[in-house]
N, C-alpha and C positions, 0 to 999 in steps of 0.2 A: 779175648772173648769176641764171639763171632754173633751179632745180632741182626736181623730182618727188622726190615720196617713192612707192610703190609695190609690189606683193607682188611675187616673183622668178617669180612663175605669170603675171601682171599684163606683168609687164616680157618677160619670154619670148614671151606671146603678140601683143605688140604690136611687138617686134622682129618677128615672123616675120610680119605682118601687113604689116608696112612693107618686107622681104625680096620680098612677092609683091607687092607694086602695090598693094593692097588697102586701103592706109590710106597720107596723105603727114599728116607732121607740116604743125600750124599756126603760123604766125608766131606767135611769143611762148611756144611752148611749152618746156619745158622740154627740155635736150640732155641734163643732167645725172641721172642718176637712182639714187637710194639706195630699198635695198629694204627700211627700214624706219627709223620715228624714230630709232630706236636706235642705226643705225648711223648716221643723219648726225647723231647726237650727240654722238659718239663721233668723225667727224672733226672736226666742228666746236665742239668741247669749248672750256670759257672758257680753257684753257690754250693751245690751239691759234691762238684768235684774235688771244688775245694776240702768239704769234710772229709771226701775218702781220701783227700791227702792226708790231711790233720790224723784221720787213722790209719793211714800205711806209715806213716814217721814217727808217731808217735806210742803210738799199739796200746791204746788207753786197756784199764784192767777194767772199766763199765762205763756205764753211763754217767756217773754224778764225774767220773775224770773228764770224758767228754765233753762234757755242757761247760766246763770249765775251759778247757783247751779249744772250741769251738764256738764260745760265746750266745750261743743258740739256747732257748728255753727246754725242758728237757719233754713239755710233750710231744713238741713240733720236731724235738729230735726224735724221739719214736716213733713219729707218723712216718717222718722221712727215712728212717734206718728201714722200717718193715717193708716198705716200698721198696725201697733196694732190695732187700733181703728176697721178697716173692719176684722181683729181675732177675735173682743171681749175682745181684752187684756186692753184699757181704754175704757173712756169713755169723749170724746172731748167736753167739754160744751162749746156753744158758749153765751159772756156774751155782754155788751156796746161797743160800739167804736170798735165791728170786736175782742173784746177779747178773749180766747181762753183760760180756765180752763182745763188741762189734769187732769183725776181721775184715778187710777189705782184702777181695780174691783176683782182684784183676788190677794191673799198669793200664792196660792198654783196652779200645774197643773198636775194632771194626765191623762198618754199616753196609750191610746189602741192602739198596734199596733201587729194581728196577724203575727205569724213568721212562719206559717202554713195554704197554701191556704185553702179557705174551713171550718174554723177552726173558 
């Protein structure tokens, strides 16, 4: 998964840029975009990755297998799954009885992030 880091002025103008014909994304470019370190730090904190391992190896059938396999409470596991989820980082299947399969969609993330406006 290919992500941009980017200012929320950066990302507005290039949304509306892309709204008018004016600009088409390029192959490889990033779909994913955090509008600053700090916040894809913050998703993707050592805590957080740890979970989507715990859900790539172990492939829980919901939530109450998860909060056991991850030791995590299960609201803060929801705040945190739906976060990913609106990333791209799972993918939240909802199954019978309101169940709720977490899939983890990505190994890997790469960061575009210019360190030079303009650039």
């Amino acid at each position: 998964m290919v992500v941009g880091i980017a200012s929320s002025d950066a990302l507005r103008k290039r949304s509306m840029a892309i709204a008018k014909g004016e600009y088409v994304p390029k192959r490889g470019e990033p779909k994913i975009w955090f509008s600053s370190l700090e916040s894809f730090a913050k998703v993707l904190s050592e805590r957080n990755v740890e979970l989507l391992n715990v859900i790539a190896e172990h492939q829980p059938k919901d939530y109450s297998e998860l909060v056991k396999l991850s030791g995590r409470s299960k609201p803060s596991l929801s705040r945190t799954l739906r976060t990913m989820a609106r990333y791209g980082l799972v993918e939240l299947e909802e199954g019978k009885g309101k169940r709720i399969t977490p899939h983890a969609l990505y190994t890997d993330v790469e960061v575009k992030y210019p360190l030079l406006a303009g650039l």
